[in-house]
C-alpha positions as CSV (number, residue, x, y, z in Angstrom):
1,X,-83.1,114.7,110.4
2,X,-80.5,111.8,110.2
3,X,-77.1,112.4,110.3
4,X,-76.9,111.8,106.6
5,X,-78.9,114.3,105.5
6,X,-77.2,116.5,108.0
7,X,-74.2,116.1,106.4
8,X,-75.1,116.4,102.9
9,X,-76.9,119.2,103.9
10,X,-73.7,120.8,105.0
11,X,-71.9,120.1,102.1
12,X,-74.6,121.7,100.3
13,X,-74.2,124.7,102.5
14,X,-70.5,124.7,101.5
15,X,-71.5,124.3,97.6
16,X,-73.5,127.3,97.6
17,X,-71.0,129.8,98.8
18,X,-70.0,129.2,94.9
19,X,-72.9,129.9,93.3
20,X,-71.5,133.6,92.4
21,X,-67.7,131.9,91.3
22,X,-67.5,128.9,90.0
23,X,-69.0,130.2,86.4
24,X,-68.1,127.6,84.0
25,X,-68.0,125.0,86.5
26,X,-70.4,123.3,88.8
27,X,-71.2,124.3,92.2
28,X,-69.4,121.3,94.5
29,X,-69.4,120.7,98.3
30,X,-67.7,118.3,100.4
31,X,-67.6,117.3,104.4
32,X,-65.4,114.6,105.8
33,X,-66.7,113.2,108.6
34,X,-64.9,110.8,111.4
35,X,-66.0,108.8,114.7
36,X,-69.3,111.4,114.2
37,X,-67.4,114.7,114.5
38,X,-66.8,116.6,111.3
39,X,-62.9,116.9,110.5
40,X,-62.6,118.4,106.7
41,X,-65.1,120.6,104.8
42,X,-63.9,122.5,101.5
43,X,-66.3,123.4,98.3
44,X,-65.2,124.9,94.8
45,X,-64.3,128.5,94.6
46,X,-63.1,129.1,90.9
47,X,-62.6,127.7,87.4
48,X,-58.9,126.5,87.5
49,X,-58.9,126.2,91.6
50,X,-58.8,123.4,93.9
51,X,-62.0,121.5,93.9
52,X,-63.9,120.3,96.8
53,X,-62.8,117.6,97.7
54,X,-59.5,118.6,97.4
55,X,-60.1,121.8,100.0
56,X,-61.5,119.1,102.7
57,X,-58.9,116.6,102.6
58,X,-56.2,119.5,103.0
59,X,-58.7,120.9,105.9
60,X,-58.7,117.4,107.3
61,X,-55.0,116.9,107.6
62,X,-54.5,113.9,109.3
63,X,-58.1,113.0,110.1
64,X,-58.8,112.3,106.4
65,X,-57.5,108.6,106.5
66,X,-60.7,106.7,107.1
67,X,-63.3,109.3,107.1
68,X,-67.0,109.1,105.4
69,X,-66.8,112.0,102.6
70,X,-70.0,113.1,101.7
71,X,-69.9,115.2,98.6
72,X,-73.0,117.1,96.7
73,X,-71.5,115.7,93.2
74,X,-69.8,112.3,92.0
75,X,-66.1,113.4,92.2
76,X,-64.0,113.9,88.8
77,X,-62.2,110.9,87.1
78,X,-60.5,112.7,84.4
79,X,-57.4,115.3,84.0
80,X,-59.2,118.7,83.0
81,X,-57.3,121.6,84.5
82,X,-57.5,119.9,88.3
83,X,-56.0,116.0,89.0
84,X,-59.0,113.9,89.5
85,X,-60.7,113.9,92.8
86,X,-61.5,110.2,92.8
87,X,-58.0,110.0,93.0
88,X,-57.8,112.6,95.6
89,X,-60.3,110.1,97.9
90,X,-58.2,107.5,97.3
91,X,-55.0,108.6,97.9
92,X,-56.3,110.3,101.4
93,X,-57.6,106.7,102.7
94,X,-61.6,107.9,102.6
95,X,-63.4,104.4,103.2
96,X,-66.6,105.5,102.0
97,X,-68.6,108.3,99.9
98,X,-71.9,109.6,100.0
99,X,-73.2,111.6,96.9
100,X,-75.8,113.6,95.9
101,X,-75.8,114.3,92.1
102,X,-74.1,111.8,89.0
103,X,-72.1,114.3,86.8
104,X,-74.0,114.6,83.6
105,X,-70.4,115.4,82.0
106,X,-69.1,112.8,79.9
107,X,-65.7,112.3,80.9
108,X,-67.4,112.1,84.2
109,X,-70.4,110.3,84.2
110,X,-70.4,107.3,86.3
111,X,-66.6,106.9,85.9
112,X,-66.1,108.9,89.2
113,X,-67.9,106.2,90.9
114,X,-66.3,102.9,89.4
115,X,-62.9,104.7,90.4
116,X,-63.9,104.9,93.8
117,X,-65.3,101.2,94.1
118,X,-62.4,99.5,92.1
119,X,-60.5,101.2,94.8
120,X,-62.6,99.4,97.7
121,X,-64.4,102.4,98.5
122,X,-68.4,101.9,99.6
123,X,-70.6,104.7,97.6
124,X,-74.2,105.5,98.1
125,X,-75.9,107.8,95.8
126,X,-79.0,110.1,95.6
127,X,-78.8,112.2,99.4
128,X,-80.6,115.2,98.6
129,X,-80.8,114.6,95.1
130,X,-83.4,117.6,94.4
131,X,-81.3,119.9,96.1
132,X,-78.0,119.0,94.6
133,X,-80.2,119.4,90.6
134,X,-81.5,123.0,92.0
135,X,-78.1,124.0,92.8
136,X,-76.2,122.9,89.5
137,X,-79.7,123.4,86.9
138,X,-77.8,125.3,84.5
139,X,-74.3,123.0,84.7
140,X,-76.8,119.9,84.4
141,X,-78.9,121.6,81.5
142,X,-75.5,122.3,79.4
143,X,-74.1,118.6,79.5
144,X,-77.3,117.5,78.4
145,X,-78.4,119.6,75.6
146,X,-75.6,121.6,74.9
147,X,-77.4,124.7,75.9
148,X,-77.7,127.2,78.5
149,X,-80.7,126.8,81.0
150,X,-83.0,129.7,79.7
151,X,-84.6,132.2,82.8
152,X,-87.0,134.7,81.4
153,X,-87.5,137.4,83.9
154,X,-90.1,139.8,84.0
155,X,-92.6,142.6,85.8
156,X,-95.9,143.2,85.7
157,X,-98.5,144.8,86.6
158,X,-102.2,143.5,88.1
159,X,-103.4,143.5,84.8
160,X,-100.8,142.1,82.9
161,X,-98.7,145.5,81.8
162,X,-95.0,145.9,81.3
163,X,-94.7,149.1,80.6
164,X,-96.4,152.9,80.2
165,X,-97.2,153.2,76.1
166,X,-94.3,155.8,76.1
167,X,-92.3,152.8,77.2
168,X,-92.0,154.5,80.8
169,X,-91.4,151.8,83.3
170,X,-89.5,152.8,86.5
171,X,-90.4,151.2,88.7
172,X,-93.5,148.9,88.5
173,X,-92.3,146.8,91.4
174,X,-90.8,147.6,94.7
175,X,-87.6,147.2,96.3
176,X,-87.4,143.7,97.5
177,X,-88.7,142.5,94.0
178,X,-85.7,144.3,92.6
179,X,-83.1,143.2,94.7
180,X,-84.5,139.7,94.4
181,X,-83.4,140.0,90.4
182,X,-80.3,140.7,91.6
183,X,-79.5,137.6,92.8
184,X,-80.5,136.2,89.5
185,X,-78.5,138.1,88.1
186,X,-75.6,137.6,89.9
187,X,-75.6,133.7,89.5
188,X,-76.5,133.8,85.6
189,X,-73.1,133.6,83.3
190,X,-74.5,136.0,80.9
191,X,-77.6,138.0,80.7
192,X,-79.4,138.9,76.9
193,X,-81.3,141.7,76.4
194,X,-83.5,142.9,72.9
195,X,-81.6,146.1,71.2
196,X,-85.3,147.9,71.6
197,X,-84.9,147.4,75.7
198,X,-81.1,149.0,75.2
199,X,-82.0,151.7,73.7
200,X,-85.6,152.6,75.4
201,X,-83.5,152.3,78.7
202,X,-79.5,152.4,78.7
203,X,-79.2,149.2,81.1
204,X,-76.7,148.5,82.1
205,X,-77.7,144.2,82.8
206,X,-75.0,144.2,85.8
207,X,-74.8,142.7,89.7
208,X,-74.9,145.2,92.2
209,X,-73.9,144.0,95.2
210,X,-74.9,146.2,97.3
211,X,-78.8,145.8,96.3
212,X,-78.3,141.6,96.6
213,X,-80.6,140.5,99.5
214,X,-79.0,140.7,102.3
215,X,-78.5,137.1,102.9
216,X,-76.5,136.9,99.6
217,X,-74.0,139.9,100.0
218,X,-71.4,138.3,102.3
219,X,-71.3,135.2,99.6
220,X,-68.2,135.5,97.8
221,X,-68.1,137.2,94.6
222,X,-65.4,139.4,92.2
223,X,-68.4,141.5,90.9
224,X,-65.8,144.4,91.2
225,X,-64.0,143.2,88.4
226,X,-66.0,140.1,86.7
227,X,-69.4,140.3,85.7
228,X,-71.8,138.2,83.3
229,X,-71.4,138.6,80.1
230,X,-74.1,141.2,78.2
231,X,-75.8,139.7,75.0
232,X,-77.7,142.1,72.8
233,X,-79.5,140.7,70.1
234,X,-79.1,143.5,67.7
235,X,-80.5,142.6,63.8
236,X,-79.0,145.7,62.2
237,X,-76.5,147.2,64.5
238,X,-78.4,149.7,65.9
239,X,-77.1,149.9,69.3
240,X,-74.8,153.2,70.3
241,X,-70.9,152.0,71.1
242,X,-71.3,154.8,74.0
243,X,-74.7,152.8,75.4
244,X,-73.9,151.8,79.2
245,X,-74.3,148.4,78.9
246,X,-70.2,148.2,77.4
247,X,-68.8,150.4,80.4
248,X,-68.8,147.6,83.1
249,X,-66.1,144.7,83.5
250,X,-66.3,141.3,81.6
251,X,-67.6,140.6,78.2
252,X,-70.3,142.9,76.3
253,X,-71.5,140.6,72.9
254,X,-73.6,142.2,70.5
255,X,-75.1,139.4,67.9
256,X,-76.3,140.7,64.8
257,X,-76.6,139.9,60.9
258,X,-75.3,143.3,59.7
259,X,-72.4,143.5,58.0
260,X,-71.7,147.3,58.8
261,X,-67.9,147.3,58.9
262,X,-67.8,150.8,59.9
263,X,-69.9,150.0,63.2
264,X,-68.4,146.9,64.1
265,X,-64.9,148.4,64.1
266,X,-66.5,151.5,66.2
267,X,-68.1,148.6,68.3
268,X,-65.1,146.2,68.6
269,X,-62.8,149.6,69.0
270,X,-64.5,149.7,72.7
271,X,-63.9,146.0,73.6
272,X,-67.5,144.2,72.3
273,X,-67.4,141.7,70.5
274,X,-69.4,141.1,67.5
275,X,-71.1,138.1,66.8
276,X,-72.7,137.4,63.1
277,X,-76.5,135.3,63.7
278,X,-78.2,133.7,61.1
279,X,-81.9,135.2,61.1
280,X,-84.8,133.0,61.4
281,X,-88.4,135.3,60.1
282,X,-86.2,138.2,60.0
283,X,-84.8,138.1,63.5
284,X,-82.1,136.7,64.9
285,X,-82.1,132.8,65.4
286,X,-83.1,132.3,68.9
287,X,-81.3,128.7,69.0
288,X,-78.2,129.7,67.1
289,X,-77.8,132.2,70.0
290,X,-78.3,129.4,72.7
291,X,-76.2,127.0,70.6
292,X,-73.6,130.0,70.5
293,X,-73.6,130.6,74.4
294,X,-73.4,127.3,75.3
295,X,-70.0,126.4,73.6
296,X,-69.2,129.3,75.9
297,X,-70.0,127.7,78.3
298,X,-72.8,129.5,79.9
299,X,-74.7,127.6,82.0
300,X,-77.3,130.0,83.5
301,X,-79.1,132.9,80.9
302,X,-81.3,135.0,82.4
303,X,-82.9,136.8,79.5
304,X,-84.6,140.3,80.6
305,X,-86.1,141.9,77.6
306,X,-89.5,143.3,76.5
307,X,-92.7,141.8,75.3
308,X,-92.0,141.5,71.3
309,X,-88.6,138.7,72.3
310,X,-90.0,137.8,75.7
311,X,-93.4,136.5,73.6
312,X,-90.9,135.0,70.8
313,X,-88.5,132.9,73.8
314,X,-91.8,131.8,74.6
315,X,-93.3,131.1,71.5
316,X,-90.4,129.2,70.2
317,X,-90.3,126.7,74.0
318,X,-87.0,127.9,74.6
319,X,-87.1,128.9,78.2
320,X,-86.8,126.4,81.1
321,X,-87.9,129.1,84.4
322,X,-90.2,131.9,84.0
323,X,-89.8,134.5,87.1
324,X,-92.8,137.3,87.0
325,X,-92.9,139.9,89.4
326,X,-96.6,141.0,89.6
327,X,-97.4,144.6,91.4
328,X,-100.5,145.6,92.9
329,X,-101.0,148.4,90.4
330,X,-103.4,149.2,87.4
331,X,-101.4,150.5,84.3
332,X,-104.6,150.1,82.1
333,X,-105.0,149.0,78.1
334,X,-102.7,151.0,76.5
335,X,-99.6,149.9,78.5
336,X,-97.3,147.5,76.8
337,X,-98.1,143.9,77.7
338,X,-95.8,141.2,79.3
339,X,-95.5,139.2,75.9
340,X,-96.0,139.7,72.2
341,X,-97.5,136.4,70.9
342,X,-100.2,135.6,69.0
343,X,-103.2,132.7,70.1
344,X,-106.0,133.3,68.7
345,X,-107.8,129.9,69.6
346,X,-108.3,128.8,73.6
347,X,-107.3,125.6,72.8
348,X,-104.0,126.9,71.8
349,X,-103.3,128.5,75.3
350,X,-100.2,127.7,77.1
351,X,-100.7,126.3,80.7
352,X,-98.1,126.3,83.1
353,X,-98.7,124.1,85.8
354,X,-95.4,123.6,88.1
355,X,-94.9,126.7,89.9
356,X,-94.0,128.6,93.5
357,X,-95.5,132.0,94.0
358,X,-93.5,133.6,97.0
359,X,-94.4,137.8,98.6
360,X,-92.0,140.1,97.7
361,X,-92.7,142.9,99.9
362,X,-95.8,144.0,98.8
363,X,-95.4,141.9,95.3
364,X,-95.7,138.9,94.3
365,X,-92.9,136.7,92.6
366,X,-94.4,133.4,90.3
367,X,-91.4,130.9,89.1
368,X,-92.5,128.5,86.9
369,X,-90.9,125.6,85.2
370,X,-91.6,125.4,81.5
């Protein structure tokens, strides 16, 4: 490897210990490096902190002035709630930049880079580009479309089965499977659910740390009092304001198109908030929903429903990653299947061609990119 990629590598490193913070925000490393030896290293934390770059200079002290930054995305140009950090470079005497990602914002978006060249300062782009997009899919997916980028997680079984007919489904997959949600969990801003899931099984749709691989548990987090926000897509407000899924910290959102005064009060009354959805076919519009979250700024849904919404997220193209967890069980015909959608010509298949199947203990875990 050259010391480049080392580098960058490093800052990515530095970017991920984020990836349970930075919410709103994207995940950001940055390494100074001088005469060889690295002298500053820093990555973004919180909305509303320091950034990265910002954190290395100040690590870097004196050995900033003339040092080769090498940062996972192009550094700010604009006043947001943080002083630019192509400023930041500038002002510290940093003679040259290596970076992985553009920033698809607008009031970034190329602007961080003429800043630092007007300024005199050499920049190179694209060092571990793929890795840098990985990192930041949802952040990247927002300032593009305006939208969240859409997981759809779910188990199976060998033969395609979500669930007993009874609805009975604890627990088809084994324990590293379900610690491995976790971490999807835990780096989603919000996580939707179907009312029919909420009230077949009282989730709760929350990080536990304690089940997060163990490789992710000593990332930073403030699980204890933030968590993603719960989305219940509930046509007629038929979800219980005592169901668990409002008893955790951070925001609990049920969407509907009722206009029962008497439940939203009882529902508002326990701190959810109550969103009114336009229906598409009877059901709540899928892309007002998405539209909705994203001006939230979500940048990462993971969506962990049953088959009727699973089949109608994927009817309707509106995921980006499917994650399946397939068990080496039999549940047999009358178990609920993993979607709900109707083909009734082979043509009219969907084919999924980019995907990564990984072992999960004795499971098997498929992401595919949609």
């Amino acid at each position: 490897m050259n010391h480049k990629s080392y580098y960058m590598n490093l800052a990515l490193k530095l970017a991920k210990k984020g990836i349970f913070t930075t919410t709103a925000n994207p995940r950001v490393g940055c390494v100074l490096v001088s005469r060889g030896h690295v002298v500053g290293t820093g990555y973004h934390k919180r909305v509303g902190e320091p950034h990265a770059e910002v954190f290395a200079i100040e690590n870097a002290d004196d050995f900033a002035e003339g040092a080769i930054a090498f940062v996972t995305l192009e550094p700010c140009s604009h006043h947001g709630k943080n002083p630019p950090c192509a400023d930041a470079l500038i002002n510290a005497g940093i003679k040259k930049v290596f970076i992985c990602n553009l920033d698809p914002n607008p009031l970034v978006a190329g602007k961080g880079i003429a800043k630092l060249k007007a300024a005199g300062i050499k920049v190179k782009l694209g060092t571990k580009s793929p890795k840098g997009e990985e990192l930041n899919q949802g952040f990247f997916h927002r300032m593009k479309t305006g939208l969240p980028f859409v997981r759809l997680k779910m188990a199976q079984s060998l033969d395609g089965r979500t669930a007993m007919k009874s609805g009975e489904s604890y627990w088809i997959t084994g324990k590293q499977a379900r610690s491995d949600v976790q971490y999807w969990r835990a780096r989603s801003q919000a996580i939707l659910t179907g009312i029919e899931t909420v009230l077949q099984d009282d989730c709760r749709l929350t990080v536990r740390v304690a089940d997060l691989p163990k490789k992710h548990q000593k990332l930073p987090n403030d699980f204890d009092s933030y968590q993603p926000m719960r989305v219940v897509l509930d046509s007629h407000l038929k979800i219980n304001p005592q169901a668990k899924i409002f008893q955790s910290p951070g925001r609990s959102v049920v969407m509907t198109a009722s206009n029962d005064q008497n439940k939203i009060k009882q529902l508002e009354a326990i701190g959810a908030e109550v969103i009114q959805m336009p229906l598409a076919d009877g059901k709540i519009d899928l892309n007002a929903a998405l539209k909705w979250l994203g001006n939230e700024h979500i940048n990462e849904l993971l969506v962990e429903t049953g088959a009727t919404l699973a089949g109608a997220f994927l009817q309707q193209k509106l995921i980006n990653q499917l994650i399946i967890y397939t068990a080496p069980v039999i549940m047999g015909s009358s178990a609920r299947p993993l979607f709900e959608i109707n083909i009734e010509e082979m043509h009219k298949r969907l084919h999924i061609d980019d995907f990564t199947i990984k072992h999960m203990g004795k499971d098997w875990r498929l992401i595919a990119n949609l």
